[in-house]
N, C-alpha and C positions, 0 to 999 in steps of 0.2 A: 433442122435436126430436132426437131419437135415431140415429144414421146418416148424421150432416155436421157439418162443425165448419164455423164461420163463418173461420177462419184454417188456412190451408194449416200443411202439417207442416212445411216449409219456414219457415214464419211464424212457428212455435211454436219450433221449434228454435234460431232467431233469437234468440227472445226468452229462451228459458233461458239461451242465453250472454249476453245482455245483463243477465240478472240475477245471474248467478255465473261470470264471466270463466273459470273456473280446474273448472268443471263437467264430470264425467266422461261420456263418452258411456254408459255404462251408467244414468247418473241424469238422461242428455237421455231415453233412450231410455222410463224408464219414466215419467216427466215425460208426454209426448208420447203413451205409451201405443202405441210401435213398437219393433220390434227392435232389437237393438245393430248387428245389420249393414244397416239401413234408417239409422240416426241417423250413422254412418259415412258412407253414400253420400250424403245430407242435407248432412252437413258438410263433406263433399268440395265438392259442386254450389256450395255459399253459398262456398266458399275460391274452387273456381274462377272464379267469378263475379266477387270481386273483391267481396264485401260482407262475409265477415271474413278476417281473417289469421290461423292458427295458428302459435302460435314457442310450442317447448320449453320447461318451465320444467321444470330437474329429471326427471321421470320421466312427468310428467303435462305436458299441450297446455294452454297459457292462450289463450285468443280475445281475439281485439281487432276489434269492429263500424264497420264502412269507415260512417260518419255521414253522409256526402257522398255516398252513391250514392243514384240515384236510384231509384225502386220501377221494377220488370220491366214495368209495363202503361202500354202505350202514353200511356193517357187520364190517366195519375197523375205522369206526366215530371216536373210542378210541385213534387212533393211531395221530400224526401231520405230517405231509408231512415231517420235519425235523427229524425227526426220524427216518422216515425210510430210507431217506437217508444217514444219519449218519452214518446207519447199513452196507449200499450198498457201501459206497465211501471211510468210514476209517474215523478216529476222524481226520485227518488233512486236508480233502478237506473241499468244503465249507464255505469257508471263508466270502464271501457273503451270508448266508443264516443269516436273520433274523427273529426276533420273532415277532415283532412288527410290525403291519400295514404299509406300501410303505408312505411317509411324501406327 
């Protein structure tokens, strides 16, 4: 099955920051198996979006996963972005995802 991922890069990106908050984009990007200037624009879209937050730590971007949003497709509204990564990553990644609004 060569030639589609079952999870958007948008998806997968997510989920590397849900598994290492403090992950460089050079190690999303080779994770993801996309360029550094695609995992930039990737990271950009999920900030604007309002599903993570980047804030400064030091010299390096730590993510923080908005828990509370809801998935992009119409038919999945029910569902919260934390959820289903939950589902994807294992009850102990994630550590940074929160429920509550970015302060």
């Amino acid at each position: 099955m060569e030639g589609w991922s079952f999870l958007t890069n948008h998806a997968r990106v997510l989920l590397c920051m849900a598994h290492d908050p403090g992950v460089r984009l050079r190690d999303i990007a080779a994770s993801v198996g996309i360029t550094e200037r695609s995992a930039y624009g990737i990271v950009t879209d999920l900030a604007a979006a309002g599903y993570a937050v980047k804030q400064k730590h030091g010299r390096r971007n730590r993510y923080q996963i908005q828990a509370h949003m809801p998935l992009p497709e119409l038919a999945s509204r029910q569902l919260a972005i934390g959820e289903v990564l939950a589902l994807l990553a294992g009850a102990g990644a994630g550590s940074e995802l929160t429920g509550g609004k970015p302060a």
